[in-house]
Biopython code that builds the backbone (N, CA, C, O; Angstrom):
import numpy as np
from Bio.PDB.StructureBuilder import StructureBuilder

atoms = [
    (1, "UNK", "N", (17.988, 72.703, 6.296)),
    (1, "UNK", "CA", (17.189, 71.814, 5.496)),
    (1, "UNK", "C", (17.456, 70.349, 5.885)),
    (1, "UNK", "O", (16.481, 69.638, 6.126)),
    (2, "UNK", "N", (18.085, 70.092, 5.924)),
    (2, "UNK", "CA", (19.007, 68.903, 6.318)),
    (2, "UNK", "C", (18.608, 68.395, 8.097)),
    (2, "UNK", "O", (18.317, 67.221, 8.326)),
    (3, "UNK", "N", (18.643, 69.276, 9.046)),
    (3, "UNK", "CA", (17.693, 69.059, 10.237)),
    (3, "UNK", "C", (16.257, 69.159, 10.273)),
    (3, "UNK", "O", (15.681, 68.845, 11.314)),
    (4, "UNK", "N", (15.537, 69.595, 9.171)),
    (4, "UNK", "CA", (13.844, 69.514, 8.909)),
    (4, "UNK", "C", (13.612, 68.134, 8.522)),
    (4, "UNK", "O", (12.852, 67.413, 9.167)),
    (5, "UNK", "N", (14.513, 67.571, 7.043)),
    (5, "UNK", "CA", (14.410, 66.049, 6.708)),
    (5, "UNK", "C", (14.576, 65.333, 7.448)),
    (5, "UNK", "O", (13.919, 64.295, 7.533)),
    (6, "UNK", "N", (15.682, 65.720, 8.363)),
    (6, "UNK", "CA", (15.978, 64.175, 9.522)),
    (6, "UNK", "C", (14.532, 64.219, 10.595)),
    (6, "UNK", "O", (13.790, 63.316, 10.984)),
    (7, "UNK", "N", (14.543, 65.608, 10.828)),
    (7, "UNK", "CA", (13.047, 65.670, 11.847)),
    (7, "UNK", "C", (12.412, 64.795, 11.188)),
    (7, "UNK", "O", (12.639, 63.589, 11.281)),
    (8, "UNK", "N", (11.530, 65.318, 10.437)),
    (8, "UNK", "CA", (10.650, 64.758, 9.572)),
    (8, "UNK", "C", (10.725, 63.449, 9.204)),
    (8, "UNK", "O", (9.767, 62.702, 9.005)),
    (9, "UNK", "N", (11.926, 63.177, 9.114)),
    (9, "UNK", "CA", (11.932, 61.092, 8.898)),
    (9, "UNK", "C", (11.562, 60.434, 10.292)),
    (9, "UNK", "O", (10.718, 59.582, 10.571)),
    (10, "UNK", "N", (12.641, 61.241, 11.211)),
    (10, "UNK", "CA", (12.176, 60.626, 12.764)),
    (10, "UNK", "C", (10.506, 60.339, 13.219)),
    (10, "UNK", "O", (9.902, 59.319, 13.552)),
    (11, "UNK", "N", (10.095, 61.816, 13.047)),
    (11, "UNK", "CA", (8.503, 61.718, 13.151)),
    (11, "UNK", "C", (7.455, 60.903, 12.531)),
    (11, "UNK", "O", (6.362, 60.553, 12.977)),
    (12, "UNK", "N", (8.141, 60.632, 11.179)),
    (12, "UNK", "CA", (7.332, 59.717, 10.012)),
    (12, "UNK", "C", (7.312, 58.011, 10.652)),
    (12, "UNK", "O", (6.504, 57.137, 10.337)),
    (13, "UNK", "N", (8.257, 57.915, 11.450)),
    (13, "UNK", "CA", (8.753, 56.745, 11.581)),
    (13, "UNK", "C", (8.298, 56.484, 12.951)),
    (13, "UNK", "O", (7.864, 55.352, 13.162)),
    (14, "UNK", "N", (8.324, 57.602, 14.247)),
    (14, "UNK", "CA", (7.589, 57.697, 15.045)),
    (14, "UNK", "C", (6.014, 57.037, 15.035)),
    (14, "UNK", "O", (5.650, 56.184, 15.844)),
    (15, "UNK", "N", (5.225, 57.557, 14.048)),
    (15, "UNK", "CA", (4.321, 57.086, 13.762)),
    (15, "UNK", "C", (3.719, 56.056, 13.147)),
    (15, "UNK", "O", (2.523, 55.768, 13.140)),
    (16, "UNK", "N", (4.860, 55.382, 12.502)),
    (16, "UNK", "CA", (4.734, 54.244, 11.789)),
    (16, "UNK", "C", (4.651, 53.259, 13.576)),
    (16, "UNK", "O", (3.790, 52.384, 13.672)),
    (17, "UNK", "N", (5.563, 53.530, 14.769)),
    (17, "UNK", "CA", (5.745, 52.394, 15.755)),
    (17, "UNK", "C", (7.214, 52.363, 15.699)),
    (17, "UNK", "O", (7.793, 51.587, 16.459)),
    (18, "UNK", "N", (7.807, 53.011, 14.999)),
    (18, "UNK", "CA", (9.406, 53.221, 15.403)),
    (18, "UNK", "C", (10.068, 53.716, 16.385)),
    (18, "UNK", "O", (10.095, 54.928, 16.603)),
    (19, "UNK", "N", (10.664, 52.870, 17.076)),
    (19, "UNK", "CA", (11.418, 54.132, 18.042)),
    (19, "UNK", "C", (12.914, 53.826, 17.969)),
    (19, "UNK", "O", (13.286, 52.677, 17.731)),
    (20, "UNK", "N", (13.840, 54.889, 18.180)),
    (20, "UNK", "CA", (15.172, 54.438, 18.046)),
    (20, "UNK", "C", (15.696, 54.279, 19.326)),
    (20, "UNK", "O", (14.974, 54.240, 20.322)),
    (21, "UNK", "N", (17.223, 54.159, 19.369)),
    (21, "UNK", "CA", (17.784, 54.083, 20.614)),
    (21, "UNK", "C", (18.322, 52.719, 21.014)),
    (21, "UNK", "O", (18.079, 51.799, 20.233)),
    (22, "UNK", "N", (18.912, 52.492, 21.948)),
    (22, "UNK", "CA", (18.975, 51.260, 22.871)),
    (22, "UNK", "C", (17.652, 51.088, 23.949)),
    (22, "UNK", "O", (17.051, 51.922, 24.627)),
    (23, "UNK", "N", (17.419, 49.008, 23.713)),
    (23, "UNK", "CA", (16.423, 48.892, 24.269)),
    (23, "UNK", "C", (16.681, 48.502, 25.843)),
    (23, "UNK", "O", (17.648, 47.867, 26.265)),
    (24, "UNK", "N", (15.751, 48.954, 26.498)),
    (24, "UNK", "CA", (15.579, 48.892, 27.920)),
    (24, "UNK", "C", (15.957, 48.101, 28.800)),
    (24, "UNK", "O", (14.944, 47.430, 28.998)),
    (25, "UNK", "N", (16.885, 47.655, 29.590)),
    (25, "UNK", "CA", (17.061, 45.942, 30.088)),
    (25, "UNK", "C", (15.736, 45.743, 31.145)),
    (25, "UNK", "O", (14.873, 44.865, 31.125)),
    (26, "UNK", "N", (15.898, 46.835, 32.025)),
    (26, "UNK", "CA", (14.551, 46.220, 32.896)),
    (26, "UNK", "C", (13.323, 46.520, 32.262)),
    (26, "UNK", "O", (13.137, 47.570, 31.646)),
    (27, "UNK", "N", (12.690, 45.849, 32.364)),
    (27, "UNK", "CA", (11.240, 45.164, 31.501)),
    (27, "UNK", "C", (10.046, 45.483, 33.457)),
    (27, "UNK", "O", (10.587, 45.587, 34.558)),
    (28, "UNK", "N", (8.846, 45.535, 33.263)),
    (28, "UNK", "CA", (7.966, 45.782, 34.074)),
    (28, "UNK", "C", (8.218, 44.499, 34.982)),
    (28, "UNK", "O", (8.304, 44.743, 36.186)),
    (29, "UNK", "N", (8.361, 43.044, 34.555)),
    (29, "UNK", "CA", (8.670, 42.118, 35.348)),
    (29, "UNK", "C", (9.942, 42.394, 36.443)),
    (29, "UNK", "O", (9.784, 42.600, 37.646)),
    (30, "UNK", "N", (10.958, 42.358, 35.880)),
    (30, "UNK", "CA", (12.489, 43.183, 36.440)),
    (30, "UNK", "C", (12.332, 44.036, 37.909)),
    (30, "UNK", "O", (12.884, 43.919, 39.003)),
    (31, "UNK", "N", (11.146, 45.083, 37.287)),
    (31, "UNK", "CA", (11.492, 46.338, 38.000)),
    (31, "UNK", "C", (10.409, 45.644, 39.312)),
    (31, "UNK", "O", (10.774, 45.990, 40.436)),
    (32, "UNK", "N", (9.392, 44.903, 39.286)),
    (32, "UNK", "CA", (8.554, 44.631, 40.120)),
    (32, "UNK", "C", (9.701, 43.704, 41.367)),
    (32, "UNK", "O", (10.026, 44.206, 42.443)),
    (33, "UNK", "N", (10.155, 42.319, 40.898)),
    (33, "UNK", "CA", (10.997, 41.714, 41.045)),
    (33, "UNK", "C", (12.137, 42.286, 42.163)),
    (33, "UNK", "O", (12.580, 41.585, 43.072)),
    (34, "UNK", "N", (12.497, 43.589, 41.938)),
    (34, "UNK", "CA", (13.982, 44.131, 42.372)),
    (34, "UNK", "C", (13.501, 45.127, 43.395)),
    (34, "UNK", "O", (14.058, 45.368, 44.466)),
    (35, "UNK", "N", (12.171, 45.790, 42.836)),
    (35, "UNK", "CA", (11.326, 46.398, 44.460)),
    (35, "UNK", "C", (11.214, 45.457, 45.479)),
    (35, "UNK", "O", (11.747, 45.729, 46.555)),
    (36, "UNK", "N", (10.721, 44.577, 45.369)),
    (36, "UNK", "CA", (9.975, 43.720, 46.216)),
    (36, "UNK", "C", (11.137, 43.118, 47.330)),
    (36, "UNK", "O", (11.094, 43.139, 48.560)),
    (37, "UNK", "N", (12.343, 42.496, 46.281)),
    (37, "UNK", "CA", (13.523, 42.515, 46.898)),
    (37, "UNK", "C", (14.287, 43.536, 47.671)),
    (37, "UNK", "O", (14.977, 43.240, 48.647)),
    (38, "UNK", "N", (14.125, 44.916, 47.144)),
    (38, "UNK", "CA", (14.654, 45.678, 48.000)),
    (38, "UNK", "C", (13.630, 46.154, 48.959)),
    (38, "UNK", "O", (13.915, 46.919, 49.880)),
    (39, "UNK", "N", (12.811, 45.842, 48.809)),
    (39, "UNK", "CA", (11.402, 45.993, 50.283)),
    (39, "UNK", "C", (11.635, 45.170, 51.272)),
    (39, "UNK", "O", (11.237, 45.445, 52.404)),
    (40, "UNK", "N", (12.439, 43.830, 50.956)),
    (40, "UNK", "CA", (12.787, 42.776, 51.851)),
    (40, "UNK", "C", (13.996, 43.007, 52.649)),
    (40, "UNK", "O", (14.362, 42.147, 53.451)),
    (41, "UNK", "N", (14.787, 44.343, 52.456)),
    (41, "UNK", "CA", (15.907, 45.178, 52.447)),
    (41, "UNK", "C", (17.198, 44.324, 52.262)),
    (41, "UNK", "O", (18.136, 44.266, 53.056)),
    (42, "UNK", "N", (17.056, 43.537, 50.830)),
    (42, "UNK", "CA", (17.997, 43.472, 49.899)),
    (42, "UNK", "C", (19.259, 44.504, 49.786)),
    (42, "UNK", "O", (19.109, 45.715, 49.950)),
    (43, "UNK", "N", (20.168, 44.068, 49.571)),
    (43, "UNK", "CA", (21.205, 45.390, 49.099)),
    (43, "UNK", "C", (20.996, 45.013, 47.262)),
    (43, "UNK", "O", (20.862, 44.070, 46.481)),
    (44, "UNK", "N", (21.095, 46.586, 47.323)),
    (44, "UNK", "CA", (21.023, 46.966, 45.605)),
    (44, "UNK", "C", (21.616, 46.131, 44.752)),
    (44, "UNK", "O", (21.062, 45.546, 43.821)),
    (45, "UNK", "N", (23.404, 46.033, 45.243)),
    (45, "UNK", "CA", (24.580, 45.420, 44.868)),
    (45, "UNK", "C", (24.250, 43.923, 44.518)),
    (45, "UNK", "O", (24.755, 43.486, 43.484)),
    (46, "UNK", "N", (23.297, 42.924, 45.421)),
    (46, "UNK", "CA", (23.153, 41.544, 45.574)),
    (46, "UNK", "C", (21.830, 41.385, 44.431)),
    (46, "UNK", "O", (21.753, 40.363, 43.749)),
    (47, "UNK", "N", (20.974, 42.320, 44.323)),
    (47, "UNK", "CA", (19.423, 42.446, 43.879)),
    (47, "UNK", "C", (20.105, 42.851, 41.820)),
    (47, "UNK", "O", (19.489, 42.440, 40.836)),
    (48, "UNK", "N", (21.404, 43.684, 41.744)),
    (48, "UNK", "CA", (22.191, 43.673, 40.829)),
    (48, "UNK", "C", (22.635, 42.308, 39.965)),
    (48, "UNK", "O", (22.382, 41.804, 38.870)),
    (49, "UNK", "N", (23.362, 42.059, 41.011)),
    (49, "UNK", "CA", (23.941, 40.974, 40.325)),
    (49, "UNK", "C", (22.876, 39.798, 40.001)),
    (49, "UNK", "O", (23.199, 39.077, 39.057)),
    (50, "UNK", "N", (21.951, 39.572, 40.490)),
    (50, "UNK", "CA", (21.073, 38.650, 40.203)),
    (50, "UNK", "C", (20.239, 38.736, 39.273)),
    (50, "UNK", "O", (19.885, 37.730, 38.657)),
    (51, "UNK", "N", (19.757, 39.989, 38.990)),
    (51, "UNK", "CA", (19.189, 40.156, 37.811)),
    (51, "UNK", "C", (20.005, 40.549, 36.710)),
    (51, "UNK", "O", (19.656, 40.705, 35.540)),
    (52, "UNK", "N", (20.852, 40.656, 37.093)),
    (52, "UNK", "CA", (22.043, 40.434, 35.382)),
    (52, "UNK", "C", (22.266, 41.887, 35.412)),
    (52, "UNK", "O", (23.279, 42.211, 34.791)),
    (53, "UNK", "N", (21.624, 42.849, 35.947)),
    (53, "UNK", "CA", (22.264, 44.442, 35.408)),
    (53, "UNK", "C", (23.048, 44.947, 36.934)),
    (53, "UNK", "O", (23.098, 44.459, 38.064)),
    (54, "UNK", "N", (23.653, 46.287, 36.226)),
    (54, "UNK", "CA", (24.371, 47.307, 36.639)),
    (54, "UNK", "C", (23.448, 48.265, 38.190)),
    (54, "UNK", "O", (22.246, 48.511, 38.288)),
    (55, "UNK", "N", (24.450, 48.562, 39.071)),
    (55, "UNK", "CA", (23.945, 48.755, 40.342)),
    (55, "UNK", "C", (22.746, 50.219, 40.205)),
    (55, "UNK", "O", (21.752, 50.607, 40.818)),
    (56, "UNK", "N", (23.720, 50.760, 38.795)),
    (56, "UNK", "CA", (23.476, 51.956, 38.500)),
    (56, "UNK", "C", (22.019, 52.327, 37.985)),
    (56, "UNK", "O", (21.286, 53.250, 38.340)),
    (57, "UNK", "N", (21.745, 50.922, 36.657)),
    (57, "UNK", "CA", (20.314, 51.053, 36.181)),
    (57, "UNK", "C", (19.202, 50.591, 37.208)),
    (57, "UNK", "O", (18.024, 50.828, 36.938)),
    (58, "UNK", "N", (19.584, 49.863, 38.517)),
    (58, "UNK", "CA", (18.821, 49.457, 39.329)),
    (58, "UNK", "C", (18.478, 50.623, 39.751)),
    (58, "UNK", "O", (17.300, 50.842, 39.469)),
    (59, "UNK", "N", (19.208, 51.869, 40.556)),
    (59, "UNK", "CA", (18.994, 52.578, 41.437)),
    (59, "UNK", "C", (18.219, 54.187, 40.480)),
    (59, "UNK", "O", (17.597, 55.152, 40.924)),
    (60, "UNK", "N", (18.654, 53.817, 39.054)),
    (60, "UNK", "CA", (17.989, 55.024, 38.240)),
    (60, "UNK", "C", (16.133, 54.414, 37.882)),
    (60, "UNK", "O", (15.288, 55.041, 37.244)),
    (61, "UNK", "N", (16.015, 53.423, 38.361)),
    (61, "UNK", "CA", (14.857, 52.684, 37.800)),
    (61, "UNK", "C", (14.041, 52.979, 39.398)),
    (61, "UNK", "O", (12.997, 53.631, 39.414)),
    (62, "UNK", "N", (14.597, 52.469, 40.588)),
    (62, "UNK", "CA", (13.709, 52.255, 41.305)),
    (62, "UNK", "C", (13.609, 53.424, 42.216)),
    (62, "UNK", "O", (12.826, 53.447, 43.167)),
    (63, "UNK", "N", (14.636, 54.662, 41.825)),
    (63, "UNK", "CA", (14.268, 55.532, 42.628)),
    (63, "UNK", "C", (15.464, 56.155, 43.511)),
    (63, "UNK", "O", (15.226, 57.029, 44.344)),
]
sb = StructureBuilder()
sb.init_structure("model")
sb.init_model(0)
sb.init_chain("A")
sb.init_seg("    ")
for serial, (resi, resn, name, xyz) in enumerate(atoms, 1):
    if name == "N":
        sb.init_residue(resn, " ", resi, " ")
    sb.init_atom(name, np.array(xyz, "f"), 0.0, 1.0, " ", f" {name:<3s}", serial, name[0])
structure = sb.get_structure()
């Protein structure tokens, strides 16, 4: 009963425009930005540090 209510709040809230979680650091600007750079054959590591994030969310974002 207790996992139907929580469903059910999630979904209610879903639909209201809720979403939970942690929000995203790269944004559509970001991710355009850090391709383009690594098209220029940037290293990940340098294209990282410049945009403020982790080598890790770069390389789960662009592929």
């Amino acid at each position: 009963m207790v996992v139907e209510r929580t469903r059910a709040g999630l979904d209610a809230a879903k639909a209201q425009g809720c979403t939970g979680g942690r929000p995203t650091v790269i944004t559509e600007d970001v991710l355009t930005v850090a391709k383009a750079r690594r098209g220029k054959g940037e290293s990940v590591t340098a294209i990282a540090e410049a945009l403020g994030v982790s080598r890790a969310t770069l390389y789960r974002h662009i592929g």
